[in-house]
C-alpha positions in Angstrom: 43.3 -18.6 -27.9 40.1 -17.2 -29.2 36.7 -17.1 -28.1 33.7 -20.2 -28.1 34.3 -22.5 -30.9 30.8 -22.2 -32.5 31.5 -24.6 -35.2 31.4 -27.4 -32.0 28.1 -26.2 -31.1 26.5 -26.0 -34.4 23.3 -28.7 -34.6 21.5 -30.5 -37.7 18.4 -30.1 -37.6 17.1 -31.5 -40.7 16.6 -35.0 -39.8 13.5 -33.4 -37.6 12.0 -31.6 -39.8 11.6 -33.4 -43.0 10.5 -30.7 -45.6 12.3 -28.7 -48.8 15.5 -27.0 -48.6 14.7 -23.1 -46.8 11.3 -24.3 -45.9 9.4 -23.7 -42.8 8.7 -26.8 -41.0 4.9 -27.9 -40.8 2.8 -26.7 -38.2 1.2 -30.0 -35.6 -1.9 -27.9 -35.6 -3.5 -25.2 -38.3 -2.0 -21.4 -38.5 -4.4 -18.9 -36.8 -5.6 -15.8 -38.1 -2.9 -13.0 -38.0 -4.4 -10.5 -34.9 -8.0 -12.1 -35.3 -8.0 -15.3 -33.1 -11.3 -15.4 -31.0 -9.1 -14.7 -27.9 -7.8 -11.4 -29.1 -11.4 -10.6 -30.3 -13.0 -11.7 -26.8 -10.3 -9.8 -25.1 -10.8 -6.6 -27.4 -14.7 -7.1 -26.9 -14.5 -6.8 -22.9 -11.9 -4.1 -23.0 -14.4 -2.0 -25.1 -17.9 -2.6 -23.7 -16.5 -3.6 -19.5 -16.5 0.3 -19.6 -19.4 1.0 -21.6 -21.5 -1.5 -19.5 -20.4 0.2 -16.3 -21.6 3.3 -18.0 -25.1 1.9 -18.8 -26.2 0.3 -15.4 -25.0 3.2 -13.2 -25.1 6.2 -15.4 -22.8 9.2 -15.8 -23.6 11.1 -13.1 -21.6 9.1 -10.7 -20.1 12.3 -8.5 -23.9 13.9 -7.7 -25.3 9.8 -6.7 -22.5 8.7 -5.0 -20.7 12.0 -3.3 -21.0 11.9 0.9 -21.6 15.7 1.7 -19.6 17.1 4.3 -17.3 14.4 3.8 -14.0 16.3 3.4 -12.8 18.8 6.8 -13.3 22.4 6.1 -9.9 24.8 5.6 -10.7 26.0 8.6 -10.5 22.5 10.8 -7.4 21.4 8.7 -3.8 22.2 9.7 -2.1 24.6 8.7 1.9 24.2 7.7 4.0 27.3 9.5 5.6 29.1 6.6 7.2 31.9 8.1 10.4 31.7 10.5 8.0 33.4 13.5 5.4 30.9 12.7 7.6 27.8 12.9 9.3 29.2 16.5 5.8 30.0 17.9 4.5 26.1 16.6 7.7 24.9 18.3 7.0 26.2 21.2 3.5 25.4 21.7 4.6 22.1 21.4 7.2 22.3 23.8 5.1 24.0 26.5 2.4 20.8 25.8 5.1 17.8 25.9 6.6 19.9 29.2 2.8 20.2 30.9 2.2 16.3 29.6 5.2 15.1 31.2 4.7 17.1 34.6 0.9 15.4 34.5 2.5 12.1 33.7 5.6 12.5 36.8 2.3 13.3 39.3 0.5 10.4 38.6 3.5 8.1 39.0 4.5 9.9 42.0 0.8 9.5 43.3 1.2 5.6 42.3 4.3 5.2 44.6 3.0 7.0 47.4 -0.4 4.8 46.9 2.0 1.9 47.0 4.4 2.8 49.6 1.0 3.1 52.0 -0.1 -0.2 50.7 3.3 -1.5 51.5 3.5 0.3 55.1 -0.5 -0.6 55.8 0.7 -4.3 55.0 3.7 -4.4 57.6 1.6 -3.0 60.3 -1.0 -5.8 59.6 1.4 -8.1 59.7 3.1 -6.8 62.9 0.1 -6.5 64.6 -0.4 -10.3 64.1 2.3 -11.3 65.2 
C-alpha cells in the first residue's frame, strides 16, 4: 500500500545509445566552446558598444541639447495638497459652493430649454388650430 512502483517505470536506455559502460553518449553535432560560442560573443559585443555607440553619435550632453525650457509648471501654478484640518474644510468648501453654483447654472438652462419647448409646443397648436 505504498507509493509509485518505480521499478515499473524504470527504462533501458542502452540499446540507444551504443557507447562504454558510464559513458556519455556521442554528440550528432560537435561540442561548442564553454561561454565562447559566436552568439554569446555577438550578444556580449552589442550589450557593450549599443551604449557606447549611442554615446558617440549624440554626445554626453544630452539634458542641455535636448531639455524644452519652461517645460515643467512653476510651484506656484501647481496644486497645492491641504495639509492642515482648516485647509482641508476651507478646500471642501470651495468645492461645494462651485458644484452648488454649477448645478444652479445647469437647473437654468434646462428650465430655459422647457420653457423654449413648451412655447414651441404651444406656438405649434395654435398654428395648427388656426388651420383648421
Amino acid at each position: 500500500m505504498g507509493g509509485l512502483n518505480l521499478e515499473v517505470v524504470k527504462v533501458n536506455f542502452a540499446p540507444l545509445f551504443p557507447c562504454r559502460r558510464g559513458a556519455s553518449p556521442p554528440l550528432p553535432f560537435p561540442r561548442p566552446l564553454t561561454g565562447l560560442t559566436i552568439f554569446g560573443t555577438a550578444k556580449f559585443g552589442m550589450y557593450l558598444m549599443f551604449p557606447i555607440g549611442i554615446m558617440y553619435y549624440f554626445g554626453t550632453n544630452l539634458d542641455s541639447r535636448f531639455s524644452v525650457p519652461d517645460f515643467w509648471p512653476k510651484p506656484e501654478q501647481t496644486n497645492k495638497v491641504p495639509t492642515d484640518r482648516d485647509e482641508i474644510n476651507a478646500e471642501l468648501e470651495r468645492l461645494r459652493a462651485k458644484r452648488l453654483y454649477l448645478r444652479d447654472r445647469r437647473l437654468a438652462a434646462e428650465a430655459q430649454a422647457q420653457a423654449r419647448q413648451q412655447q414651441a409646443q404651444a406656438q405649434a397648436q395654435q398654428a395648427d388650430d388656426s388651420r383648421q
